[in-house]
N, C-alpha and C positions, 0 to 999 in steps of 0.2 A: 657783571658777567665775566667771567673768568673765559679764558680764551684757550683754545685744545692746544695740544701739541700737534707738530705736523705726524706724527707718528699715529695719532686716535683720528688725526683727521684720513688719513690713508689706508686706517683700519674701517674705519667710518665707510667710507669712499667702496672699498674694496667689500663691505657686506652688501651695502644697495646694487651693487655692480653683480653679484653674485645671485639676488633676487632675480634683478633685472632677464639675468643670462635661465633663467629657472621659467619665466613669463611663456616663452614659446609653448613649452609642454605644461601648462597647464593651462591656457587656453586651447590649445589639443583636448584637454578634457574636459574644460566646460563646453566647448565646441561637440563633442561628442555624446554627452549627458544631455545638448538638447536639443539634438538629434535623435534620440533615442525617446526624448519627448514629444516632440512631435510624430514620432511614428505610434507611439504611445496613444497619444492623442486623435490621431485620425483612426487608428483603428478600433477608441474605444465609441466617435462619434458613430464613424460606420455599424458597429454595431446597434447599437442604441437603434439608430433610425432603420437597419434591419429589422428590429422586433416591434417600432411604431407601424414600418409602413405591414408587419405580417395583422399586428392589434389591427390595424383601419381595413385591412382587409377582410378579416373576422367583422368587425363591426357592419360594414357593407354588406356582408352575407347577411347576417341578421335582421338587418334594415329590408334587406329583399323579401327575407322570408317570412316578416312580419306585415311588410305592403301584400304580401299575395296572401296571407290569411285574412286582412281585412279587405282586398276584392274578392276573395271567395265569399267570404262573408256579406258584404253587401250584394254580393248576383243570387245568393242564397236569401239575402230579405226583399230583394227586387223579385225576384219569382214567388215569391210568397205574396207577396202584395198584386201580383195578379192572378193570382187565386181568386176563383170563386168563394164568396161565403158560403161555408156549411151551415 
C-alpha cells in the first residue's frame, strides 16, 4: 500500500471536514420532510376514519330501519294470527 502524501492527506482531511460542517443543514431537512410526514400522516388517518366512522353511521341507520320493518312486520303477522278464521 502506497502511503499519501501529507498534502492528499490534508486535502483528504479538509473534504470530510467540509461534509461534516454541511451535516447541520441537512438534517434541518430531513428533520423537516418528517415533519411534514407526520402531519401528512395524521391528517390522511384522520380523515380515513372520518369517512369509516360517517360509513358505520349510515350502516347503523340502516340496521335500524331494517329492525323496524321486520317489527312492523311481525306485529302485522301477530294481528293476523288473531284474526278470526273466515
Amino acid at each position: 500500500m502506497q502511503r499519501r502524501s501529507l498534502e492528499q492527506r490534508v486535502t483528504t482531511l479538509e473534504q470530510h471536514m467540509q461534509e461534516l460542517r454541511d451535516l447541520p443543514k441537512r438534517m434541518a431537512g430531513v428533520e423537516s420532510q418528517i415533519l411534514q410526514l407526520r402531519e401528512e400522516t395524521r391528517d390522511g388517518f384522520s380523515a380515513i376514519r372520518s369517512e369509516l366512522l360517517a360509513e358505520i353511521r349510515a350502516g347503523n341507520q340502516e340496521s335500524r330501519n331494517f329492525m323496524r320493518a321486520l317489527y312492523e312486520d311481525l306485529i302485522a303477522r301477530i294481528a293476523t294470527i288473531g284474526e278470526p278464521n273466515s
